[in-house]
N, CA and C atoms as an extended XYZ file, in Angstrom:
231
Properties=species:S:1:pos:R:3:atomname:S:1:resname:S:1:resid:I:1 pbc="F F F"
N       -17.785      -33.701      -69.664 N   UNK     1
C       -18.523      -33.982      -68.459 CA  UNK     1
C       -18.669      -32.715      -67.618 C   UNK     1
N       -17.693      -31.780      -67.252 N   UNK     2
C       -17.708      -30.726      -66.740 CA  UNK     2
C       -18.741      -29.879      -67.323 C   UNK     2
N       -19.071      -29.699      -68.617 N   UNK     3
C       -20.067      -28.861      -69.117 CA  UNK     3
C       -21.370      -29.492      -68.425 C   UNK     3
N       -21.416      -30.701      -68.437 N   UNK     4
C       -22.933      -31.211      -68.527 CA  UNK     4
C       -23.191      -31.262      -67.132 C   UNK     4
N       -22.314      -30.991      -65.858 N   UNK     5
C       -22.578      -30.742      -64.794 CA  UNK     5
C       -22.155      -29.689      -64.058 C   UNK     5
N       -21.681      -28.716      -64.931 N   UNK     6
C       -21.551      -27.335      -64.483 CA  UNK     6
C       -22.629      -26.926      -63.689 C   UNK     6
N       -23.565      -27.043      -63.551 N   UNK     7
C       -24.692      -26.419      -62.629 CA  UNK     7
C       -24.943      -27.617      -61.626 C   UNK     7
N       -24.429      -28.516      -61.137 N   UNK     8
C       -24.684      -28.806      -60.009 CA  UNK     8
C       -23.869      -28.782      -59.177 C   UNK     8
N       -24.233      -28.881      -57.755 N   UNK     9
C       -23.569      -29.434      -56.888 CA  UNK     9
C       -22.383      -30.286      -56.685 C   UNK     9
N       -21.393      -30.688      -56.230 N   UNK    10
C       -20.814      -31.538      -56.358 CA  UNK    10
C       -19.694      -31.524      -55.512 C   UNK    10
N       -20.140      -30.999      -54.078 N   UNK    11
C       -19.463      -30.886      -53.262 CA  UNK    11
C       -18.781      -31.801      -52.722 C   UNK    11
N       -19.774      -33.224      -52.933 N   UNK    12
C       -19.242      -34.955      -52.310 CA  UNK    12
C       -18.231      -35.403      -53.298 C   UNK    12
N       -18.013      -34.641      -54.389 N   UNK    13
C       -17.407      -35.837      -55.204 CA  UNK    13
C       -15.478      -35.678      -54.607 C   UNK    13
N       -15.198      -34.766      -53.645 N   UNK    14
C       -13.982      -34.551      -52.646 CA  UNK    14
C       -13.994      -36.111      -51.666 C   UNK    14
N       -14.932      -35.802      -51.335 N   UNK    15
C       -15.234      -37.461      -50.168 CA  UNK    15
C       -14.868      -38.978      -50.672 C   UNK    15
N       -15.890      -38.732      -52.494 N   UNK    16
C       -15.690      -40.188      -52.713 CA  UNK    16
C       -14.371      -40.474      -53.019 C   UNK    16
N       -13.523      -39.496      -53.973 N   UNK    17
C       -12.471      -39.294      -54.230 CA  UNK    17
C       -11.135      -40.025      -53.137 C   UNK    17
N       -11.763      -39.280      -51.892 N   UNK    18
C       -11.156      -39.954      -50.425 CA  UNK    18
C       -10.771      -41.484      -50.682 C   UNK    18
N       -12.635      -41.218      -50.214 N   UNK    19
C       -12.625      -43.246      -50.210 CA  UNK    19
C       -11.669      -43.944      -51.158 C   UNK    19
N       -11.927      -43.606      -52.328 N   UNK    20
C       -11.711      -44.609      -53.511 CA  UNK    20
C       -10.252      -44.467      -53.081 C   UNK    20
N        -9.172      -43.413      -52.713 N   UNK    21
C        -8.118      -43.781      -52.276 CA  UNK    21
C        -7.600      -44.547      -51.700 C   UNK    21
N        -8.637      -44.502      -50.443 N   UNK    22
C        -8.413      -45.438      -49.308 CA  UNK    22
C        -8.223      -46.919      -49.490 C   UNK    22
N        -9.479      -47.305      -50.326 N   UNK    23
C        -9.545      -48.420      -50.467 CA  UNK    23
C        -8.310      -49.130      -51.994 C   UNK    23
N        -8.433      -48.281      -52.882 N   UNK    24
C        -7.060      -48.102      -53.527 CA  UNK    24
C        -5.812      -48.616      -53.120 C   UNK    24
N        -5.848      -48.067      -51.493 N   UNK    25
C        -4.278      -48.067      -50.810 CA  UNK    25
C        -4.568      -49.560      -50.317 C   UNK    25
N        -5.546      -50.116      -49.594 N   UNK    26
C        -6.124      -51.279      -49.258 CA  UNK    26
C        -5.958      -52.536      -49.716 C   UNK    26
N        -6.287      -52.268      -50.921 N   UNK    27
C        -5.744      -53.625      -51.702 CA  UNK    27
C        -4.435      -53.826      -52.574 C   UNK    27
N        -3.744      -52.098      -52.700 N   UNK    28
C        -2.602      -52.567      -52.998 CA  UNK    28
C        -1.741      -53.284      -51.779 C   UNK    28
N        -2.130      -52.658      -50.533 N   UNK    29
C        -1.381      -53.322      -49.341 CA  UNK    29
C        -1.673      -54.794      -49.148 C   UNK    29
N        -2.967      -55.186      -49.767 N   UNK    30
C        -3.196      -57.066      -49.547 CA  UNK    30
C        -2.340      -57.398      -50.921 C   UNK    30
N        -2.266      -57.145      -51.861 N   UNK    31
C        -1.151      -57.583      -52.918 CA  UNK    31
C         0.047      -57.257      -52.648 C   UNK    31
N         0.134      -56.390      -51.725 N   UNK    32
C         1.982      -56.557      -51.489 CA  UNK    32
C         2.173      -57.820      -50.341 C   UNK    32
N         1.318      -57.843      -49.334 N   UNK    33
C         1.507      -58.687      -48.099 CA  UNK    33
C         1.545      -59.889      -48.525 C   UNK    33
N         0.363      -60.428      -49.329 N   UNK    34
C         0.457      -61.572      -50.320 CA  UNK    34
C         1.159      -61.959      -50.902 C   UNK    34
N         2.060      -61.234      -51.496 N   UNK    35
C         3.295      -61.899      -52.591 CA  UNK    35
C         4.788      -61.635      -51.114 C   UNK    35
N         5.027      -63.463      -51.713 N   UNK    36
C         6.054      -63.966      -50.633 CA  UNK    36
C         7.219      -63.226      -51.416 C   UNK    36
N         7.417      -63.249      -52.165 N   UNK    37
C         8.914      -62.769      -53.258 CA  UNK    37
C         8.732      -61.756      -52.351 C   UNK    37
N         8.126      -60.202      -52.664 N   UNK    38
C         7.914      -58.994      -51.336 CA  UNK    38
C         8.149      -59.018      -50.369 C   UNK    38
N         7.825      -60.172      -49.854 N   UNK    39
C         7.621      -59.947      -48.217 CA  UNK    39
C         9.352      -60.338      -47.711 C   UNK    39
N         9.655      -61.132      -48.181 N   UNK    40
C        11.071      -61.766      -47.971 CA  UNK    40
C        11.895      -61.057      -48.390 C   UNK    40
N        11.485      -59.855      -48.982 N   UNK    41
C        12.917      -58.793      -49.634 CA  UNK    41
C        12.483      -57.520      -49.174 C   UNK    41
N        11.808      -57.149      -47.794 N   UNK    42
C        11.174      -56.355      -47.455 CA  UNK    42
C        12.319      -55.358      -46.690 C   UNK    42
N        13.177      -55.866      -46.249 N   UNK    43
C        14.621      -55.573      -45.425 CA  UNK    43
C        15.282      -54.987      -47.021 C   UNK    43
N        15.688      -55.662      -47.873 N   UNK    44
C        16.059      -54.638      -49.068 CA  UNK    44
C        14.910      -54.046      -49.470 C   UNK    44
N        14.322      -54.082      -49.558 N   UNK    45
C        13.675      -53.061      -50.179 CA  UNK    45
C        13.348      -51.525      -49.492 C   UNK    45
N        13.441      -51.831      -48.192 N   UNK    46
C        13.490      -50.759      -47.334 CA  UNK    46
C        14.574      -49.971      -47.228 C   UNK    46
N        15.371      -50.684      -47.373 N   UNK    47
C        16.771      -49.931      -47.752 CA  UNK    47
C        17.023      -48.963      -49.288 C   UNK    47
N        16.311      -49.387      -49.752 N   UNK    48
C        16.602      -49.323      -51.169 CA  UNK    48
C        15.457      -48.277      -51.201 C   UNK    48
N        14.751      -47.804      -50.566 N   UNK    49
C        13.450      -47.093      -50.515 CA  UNK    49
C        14.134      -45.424      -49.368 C   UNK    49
N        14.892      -45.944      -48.426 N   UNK    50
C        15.290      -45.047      -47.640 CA  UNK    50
C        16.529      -44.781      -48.364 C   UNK    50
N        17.375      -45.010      -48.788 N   UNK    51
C        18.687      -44.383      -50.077 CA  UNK    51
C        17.643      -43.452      -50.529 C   UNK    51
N        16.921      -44.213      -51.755 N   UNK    52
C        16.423      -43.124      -52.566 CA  UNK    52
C        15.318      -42.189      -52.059 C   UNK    52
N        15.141      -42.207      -50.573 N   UNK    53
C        13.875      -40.786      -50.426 CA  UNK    53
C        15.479      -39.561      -50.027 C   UNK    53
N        16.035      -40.254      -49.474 N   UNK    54
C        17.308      -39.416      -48.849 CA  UNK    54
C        18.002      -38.888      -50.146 C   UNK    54
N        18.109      -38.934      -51.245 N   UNK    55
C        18.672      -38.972      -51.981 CA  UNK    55
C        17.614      -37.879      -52.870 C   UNK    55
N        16.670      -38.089      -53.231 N   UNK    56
C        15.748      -37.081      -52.932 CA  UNK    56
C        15.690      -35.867      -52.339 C   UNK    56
N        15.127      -36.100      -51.158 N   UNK    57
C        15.379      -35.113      -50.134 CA  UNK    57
C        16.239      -34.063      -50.277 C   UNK    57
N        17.663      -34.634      -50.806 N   UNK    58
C        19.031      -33.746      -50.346 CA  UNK    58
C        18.783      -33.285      -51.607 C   UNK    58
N        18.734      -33.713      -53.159 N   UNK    59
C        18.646      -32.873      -54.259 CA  UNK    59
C        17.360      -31.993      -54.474 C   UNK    59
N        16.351      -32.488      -53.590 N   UNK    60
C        15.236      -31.430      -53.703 CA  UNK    60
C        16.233      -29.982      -52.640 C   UNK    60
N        16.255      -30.108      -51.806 N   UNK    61
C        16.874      -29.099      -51.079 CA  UNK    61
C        17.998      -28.245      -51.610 C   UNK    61
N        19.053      -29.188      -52.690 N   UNK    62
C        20.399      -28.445      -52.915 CA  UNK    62
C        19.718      -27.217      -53.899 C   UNK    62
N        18.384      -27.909      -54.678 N   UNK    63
C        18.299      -27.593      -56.415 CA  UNK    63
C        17.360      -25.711      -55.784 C   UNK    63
N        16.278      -26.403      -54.786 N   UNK    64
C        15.582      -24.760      -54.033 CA  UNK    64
C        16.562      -24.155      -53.368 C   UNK    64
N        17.930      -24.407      -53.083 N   UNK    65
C        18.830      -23.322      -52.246 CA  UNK    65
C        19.122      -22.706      -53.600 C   UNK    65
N        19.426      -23.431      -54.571 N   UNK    66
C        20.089      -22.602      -55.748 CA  UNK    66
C        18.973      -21.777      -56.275 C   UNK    66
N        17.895      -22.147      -56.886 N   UNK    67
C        16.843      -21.742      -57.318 CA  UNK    67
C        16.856      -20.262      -55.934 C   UNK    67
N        16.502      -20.111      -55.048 N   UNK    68
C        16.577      -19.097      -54.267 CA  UNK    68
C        17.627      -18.454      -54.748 C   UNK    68
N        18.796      -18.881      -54.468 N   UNK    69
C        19.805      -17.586      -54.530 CA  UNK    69
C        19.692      -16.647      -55.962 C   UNK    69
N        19.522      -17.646      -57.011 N   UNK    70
C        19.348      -17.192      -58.459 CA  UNK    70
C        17.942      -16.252      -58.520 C   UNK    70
N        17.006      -16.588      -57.650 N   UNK    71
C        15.780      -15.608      -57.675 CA  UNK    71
C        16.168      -14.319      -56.660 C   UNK    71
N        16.819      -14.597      -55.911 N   UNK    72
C        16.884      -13.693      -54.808 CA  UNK    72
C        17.954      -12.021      -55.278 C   UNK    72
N        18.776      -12.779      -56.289 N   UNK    73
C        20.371      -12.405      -56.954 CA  UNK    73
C        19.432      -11.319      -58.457 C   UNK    73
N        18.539      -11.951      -59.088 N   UNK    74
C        17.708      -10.777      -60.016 CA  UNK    74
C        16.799      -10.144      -59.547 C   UNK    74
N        16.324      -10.001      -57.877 N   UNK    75
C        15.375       -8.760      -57.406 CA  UNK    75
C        16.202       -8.102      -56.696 C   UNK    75
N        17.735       -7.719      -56.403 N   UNK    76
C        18.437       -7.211      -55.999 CA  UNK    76
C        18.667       -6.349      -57.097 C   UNK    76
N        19.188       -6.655      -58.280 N   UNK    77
C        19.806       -5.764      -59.309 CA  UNK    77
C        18.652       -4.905      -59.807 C   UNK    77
């Protein structure tokens, strides 16, 4: 496909891209609100959602302090 529209324009296709997200996010949010099982385990699940971003978070951070020192430790020598 890229070959066969290499010569045009296609500056909008950033926009629709947008949209189609948007609306993407839209109806996954009416299928979550909709299902009662979800909605009633919304208190765990939030929990269970904030553990694991935190949990996250802290190993994204430990793994780039190391990654730094180890990059920082071979442009010294």
């Amino acid at each position: 496909m890229g070959y066969l529209f290499r010569k045009r324009n296609l500056s909008f296709i950033s926009k629709v891209i947008t949209v189609l997200i948007w609306i993407l996010l839209f109806v996954l949010g009416l299928e979550v609100g909709s299902n009662p099982q979800i909605v009633s385990n919304l208190g765990k699940l939030g929990l269970d959602a904030l553990i694991i971003t935190v949990g996250a978070l802290l190993g994204s951070i430990t793994l780039a302090a190391l990654l730094w020192k180890i990059v920082n430790k071979s442009k010294v020598q």
